[in-house]
N, C-alpha and C positions, 0 to 999 in steps of 0.2 A: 484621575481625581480632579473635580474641577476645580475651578482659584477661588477661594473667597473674596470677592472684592469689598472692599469699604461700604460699608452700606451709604457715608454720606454721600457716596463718590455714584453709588448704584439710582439713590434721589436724587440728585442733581440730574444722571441722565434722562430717567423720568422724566423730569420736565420737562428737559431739556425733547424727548420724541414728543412731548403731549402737546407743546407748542411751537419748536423751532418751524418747522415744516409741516403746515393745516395739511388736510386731505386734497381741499377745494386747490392749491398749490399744484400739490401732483397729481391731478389729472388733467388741469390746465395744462403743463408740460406734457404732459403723455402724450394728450393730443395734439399740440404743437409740433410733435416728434411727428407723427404720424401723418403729420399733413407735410410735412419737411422744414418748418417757421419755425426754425431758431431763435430768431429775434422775438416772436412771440414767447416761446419759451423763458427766456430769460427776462422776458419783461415780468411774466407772472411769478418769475423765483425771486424778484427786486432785486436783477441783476442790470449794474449799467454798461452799455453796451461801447466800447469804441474802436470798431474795426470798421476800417473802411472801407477796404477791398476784401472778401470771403474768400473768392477764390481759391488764395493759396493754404490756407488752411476748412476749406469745402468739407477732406473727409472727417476732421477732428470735430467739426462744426455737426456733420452728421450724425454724429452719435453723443453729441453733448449732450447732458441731462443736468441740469442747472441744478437740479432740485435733489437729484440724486449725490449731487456734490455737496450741496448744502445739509443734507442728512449726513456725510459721514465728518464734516470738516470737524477739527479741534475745537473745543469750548473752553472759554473763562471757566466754569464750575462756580466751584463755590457760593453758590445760588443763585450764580447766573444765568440764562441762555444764550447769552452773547454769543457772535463766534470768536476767537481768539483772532487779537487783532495787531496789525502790524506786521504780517505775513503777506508773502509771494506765492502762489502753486503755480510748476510749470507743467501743462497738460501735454501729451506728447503723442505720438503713437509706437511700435514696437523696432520701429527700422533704426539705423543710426544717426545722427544728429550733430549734421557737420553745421559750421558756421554760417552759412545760408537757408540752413531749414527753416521753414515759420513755425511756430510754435502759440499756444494759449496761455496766454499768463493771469492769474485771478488774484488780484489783490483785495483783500480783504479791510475794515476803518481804520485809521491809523488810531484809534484809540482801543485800551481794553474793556470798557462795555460803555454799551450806551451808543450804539449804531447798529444796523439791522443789514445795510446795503453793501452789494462787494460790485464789482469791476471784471468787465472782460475784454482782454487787448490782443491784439498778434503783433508778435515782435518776430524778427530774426533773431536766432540762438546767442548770434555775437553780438548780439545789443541786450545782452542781458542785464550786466554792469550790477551796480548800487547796492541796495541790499541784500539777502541770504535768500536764496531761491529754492523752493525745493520742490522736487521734481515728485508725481503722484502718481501711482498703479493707476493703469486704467480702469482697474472694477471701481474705482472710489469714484469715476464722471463720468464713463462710457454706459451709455443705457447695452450695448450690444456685447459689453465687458462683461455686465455685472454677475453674471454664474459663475467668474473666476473668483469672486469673494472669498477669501480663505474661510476654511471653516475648521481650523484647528484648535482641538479641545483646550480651552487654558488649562495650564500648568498650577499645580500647587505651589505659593509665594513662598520662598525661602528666607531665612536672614542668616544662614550659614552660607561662608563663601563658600567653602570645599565643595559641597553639595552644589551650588550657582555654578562652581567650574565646572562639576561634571556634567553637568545637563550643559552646558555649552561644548565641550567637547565632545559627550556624545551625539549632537546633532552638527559634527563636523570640525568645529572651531578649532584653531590653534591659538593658544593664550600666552601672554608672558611666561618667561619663567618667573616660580612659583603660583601662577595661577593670579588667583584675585586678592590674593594675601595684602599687598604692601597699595593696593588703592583706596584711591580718597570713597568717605562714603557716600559722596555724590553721586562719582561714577558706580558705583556698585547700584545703588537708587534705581538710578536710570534700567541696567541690564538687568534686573529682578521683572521691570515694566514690560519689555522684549521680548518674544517669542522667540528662542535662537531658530528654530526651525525658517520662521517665518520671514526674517534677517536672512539667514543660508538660501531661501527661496528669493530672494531681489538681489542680494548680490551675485546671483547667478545670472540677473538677466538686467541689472539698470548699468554694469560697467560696459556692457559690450554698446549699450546705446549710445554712452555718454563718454567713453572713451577715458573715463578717468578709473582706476582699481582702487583708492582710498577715497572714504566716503567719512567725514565729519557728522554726526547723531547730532541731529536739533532736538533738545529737550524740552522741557513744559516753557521754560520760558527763553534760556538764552542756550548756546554752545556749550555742548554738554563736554567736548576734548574727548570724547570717546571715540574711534575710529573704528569702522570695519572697511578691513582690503579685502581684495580676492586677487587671486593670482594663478590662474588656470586652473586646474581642481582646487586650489588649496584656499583655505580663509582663515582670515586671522583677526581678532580683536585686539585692541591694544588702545592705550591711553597716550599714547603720542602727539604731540605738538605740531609733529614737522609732516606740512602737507606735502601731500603728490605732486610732482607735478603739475599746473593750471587748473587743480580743481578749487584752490581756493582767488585765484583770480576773478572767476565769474560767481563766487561761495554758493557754488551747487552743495546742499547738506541734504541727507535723509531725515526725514521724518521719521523720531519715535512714534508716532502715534500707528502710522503706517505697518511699521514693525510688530503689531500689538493684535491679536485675535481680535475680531468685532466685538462691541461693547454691547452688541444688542443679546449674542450668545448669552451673556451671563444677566442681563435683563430677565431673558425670555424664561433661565432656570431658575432666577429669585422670584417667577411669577408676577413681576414689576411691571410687563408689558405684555400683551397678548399677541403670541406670534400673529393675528390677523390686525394688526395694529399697524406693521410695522410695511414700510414702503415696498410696494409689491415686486418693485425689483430686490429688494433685501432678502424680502420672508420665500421667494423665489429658490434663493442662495441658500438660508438658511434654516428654516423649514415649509419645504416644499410642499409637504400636507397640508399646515395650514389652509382654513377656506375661511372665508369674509368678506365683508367690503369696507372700505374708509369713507369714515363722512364727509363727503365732498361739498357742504351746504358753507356757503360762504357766511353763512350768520348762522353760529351754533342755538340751541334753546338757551342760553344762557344771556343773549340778548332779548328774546323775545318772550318770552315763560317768566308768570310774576313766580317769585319763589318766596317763602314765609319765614322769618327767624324771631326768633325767642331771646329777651332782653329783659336783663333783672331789672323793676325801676320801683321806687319808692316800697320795697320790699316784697312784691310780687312780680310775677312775669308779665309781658304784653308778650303781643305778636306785632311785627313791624315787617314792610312787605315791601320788596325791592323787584323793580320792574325798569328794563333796560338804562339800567344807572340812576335811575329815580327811586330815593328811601321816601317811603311814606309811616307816618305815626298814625297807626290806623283809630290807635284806642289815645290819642290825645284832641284836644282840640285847636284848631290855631291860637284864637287866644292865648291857651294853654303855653304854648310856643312862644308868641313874643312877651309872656309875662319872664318865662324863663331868660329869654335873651336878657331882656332888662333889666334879671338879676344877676347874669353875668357882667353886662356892661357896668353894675355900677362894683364889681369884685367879687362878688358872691359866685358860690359853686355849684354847679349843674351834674347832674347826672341819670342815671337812667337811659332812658328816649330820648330825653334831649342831650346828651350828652354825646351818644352812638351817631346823633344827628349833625350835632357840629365836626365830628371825624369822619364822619361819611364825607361832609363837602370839606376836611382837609384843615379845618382851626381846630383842632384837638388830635392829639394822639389816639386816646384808647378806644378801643372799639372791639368787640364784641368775637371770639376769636374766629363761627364760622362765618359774620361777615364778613370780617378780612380775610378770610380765605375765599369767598367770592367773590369780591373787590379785585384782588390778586390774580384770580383766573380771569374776568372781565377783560384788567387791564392789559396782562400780557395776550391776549389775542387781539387786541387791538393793536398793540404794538409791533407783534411778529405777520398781523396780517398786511400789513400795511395800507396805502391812501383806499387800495379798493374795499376792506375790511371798513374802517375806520369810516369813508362815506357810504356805504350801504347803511352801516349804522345807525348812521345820523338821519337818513331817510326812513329807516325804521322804528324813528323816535327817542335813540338815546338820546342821555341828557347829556347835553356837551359840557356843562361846567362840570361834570366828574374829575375830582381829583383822584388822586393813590394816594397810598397810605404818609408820602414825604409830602404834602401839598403840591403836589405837580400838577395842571393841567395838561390840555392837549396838545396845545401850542408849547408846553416845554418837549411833547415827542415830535415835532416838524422833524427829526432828524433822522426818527426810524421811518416815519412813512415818506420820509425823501420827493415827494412829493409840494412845490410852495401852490401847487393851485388848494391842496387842501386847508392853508393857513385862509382865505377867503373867506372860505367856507366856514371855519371856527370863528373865526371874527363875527362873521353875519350875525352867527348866532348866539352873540353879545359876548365874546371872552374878550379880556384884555392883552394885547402883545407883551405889556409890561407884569404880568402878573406875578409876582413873588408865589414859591414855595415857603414853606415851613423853614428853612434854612436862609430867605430872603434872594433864592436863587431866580434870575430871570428869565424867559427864556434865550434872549440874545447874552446873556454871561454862558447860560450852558452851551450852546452853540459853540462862542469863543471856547468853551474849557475841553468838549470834547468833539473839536475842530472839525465840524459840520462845513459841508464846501460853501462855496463864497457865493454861489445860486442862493441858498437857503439864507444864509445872510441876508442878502439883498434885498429880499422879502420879507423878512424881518422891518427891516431897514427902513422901508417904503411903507411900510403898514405901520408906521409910529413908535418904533423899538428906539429906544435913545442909549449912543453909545456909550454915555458918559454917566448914564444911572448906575450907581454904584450896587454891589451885593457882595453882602460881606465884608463892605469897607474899598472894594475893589471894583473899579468901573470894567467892563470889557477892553477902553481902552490902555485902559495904565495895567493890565494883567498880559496885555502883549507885550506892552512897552519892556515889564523886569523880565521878561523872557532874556535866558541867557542866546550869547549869537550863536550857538547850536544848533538851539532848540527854534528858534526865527526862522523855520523853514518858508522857502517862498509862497505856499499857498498861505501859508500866518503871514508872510510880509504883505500878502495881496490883502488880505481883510483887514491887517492892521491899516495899510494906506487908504483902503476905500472907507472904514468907518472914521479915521481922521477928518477925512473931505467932507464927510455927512455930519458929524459933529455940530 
């Protein structure tokens, strides 16, 4: 029987395949793969690169697939696409993993949304250190993996323990005594999300890598205290505290998400996704029959193609027509237009055309619902494609003052296209560095808020961003300053010093 998943849980991922990772993405990596440019690879998955010497991780290197890890990685949800952020993955290969091995490590924004860009390092195993690291099957980033994709049927969700017990000790598990009876319903939460099967299948094979039998379960957001050991045939669940041995030293923790049947399975049976949709290393894994191809056009029709919508105004419909970020009033006349404006300026109320027309550019809320749903699709492919999306665009004639539906320009996204040669380029084309959103947000407050590196800053900085414009009552400077000393991490003390000095 298959799971019912949440439907909101089933839209979110939607989105999350329809934009996280374009076409044009994976095929650029494909063939990067193919030619053996790694670095090429990862440059088109907006991955930043800092490995100095290859070498010692050459074969991990050979089969990374940047793009193929960015499709399965964990997401914000919640009508995010983000990928969940504040995370380690350590990439590995099957052998064991003493304190000299090199290894890949991908960190992902230190914020939870609102960055687009992750990181790839080679460290030695015993410099792992600092945060909770967790170690990742190679189907989820090996292009040469990826057929090993589990492809186990999800399980019907239960809220009866008894029944949870027994589906985990049928697929092996030894439980506390009395089962799941006397646990918290977090921990129970969590092992509903679990595939025990799929759990029995990695701890069969990540303790012998890693040399540790007790494995800590990372949940959606922090330490779930769920444990699974293995101990020669035998495995066992348990809520226990007390770590193994040196595995919470270096806090190697498994991924729930890992543990969990692929999410596209249950996409592909809601009909939500068309198995030819889905990354051909995936639809490979999980249906093989599928035949298609993915739109590899760097600029979908939805920049280029006028499209026509329908707006109630003065009690009949117009047609108003939007063409690469440019709304036009097709059935009004300017005039028309600035007599309106200068009934709002002196308080008077606008609506209609002109009304869709002030929330188009971002001084108004309401607007029209399938504009904003085109607005919305516009924006997030702009955002997830990043600098090279974004200036294609602009050579293809969008309109750069396009805000989103919060008054944001494009210069408040400098942070997903990670890119500052792109801030030049927005500027040219008359935007302001200082420009308020709807919330009076700037873009150098957002930068500060969802700690954008000290590059991007910079560029800010030099292009007229003043540290001490306040938004929301709060300059960029004095919003580091009440930082508690915690939270003052050094790349925050680097920008708070460097925008003091610019001040």
């Amino acid at each position: 029987m298959s799971r019912r998943h949440d439907p909101l849980e089933l839209s979110d991922w939607e989105r999350v395949r329809r934009y996280a990772v374009p076409g044009w993405m994976i095929a650029e990596c494909a063939a990067a793969r193919e030619r053996g440019d790694w670095r090429a690879a990862c440059e088109a998955a907006l991955f930043d690169v800092a490995v100095d010497d290859p070498a010692p991780v050459a074969d991990l290197l050979a089969g990374f697939a940047p793009d193929l890890l960015r499709w399965h990685l964990p997401r914000t949800l919640g009508g995010s696409v983000h990928v969940r952020g504040w995370r380690t993955y350590l990439l590995a290969g099957d052998g064991p993993i003493g304190p000299d091995t090199m290894v890949l490590l991908v960190r992902t924004p230190d914020v939870q949304c609102g960055a687009n860009r992750m990181s790839l390092e080679a460290v030695r195993a015993d410099d792992l250190g600092g945060r909770p690291v967790h170690p990742l099957p190679p189907w989820l980033w090996d292009a040469r993996r990826a057929a090993d994709l589990p492809t186990v049927m999800p399980t019907e969700p239960t809220t009866d323990r008894a029944a949870l017990a027994e589906r985990w000790t049928a697929a092996g598990w030894e439980l506390d005594d009395g089962g799941f009876g006397s646990w918290q319903s977090w921990h129970v939460a969590l092992l509903r999300g679990i595939d025990p099967v799929l759990a029995a299948r990695e701890l069969r094979r990540i303790p012998a890598q890693f040399g540790h039998r007790s494995w800590e379960v990372q949940g959606r957001w922090d330490a779930s205290q769920v444990r699974l050991e293995s101990s020669g045939d035998r495995l066992r669940v348990t809520t226990s505290t007390k770590a193994a041995a040196g595995t919470d030293a270096v806090k190697l923790r498994l991924l729930a998400e890992a543990l969990q049947p692929p999410i596209d399975l249950a996409l592909i049976r809601s009909g939500q996704v068309d198995p030819a949709d889905l990354h051909p290393l995936v639809r490979a894994a999980l249906a093989p029959a599928a035949t298609g191809e993915l739109d590899t056009s760097v600029l979908p029709a939805v920049f280029t193609e006028e499209r026509v919508f329908r707006v109630r105004c003065r009690g009949v419909w117009h047609w108003v027509a939007v063409r690469a970020g440019r709304l036009e009033l097709s059935e009004h006349s300017e005039a028309e237009r600035q007599r309106e404006l200068s009934l709002r300026a002196f308080g008077g109320e606008i609506s209609g055309c002109f009304a869709a027309d002030l929330a188009w550019r971002g001084q108004a809320k309401w607007l029209p619902r399938a504009l904003r749903d085109y607005r919305k699709d516009l924006w997030l492919r702009l955002e997830f494609g990043g600098s090279r999306v974004v200036v294609a665009a602009l050579d293809a004639g969008l309109e750069p003052r396009l805000r989103d539906g919060g008054g944001r320009t494009l210069v408040h996204l400098l942070g997903a296209f990670g890119d500052p040669a792109v801030l030049a380029r927005l500027l040219a084309a008359g935007l302001d560095v200082n420009a308020r959103d709807r919330q009076g947000v700037t873009p150098l407050y957002e930068a500060v808020l969802w700690r954008w590196p000290l590059h991007l800053i910079v560029a800010l900085v030099e292009a007229g961003a003043r540290p001490r414009m306040e938004a929301q009552g709060v300059s960029p400077i004095r919003f580091l300053e009440r930082l508690r000393p915690r939270d003052l991490t050094p790349d925050r003390a680097a920008v708070l010093n460097y925008l003091k000095e610019k001040a």
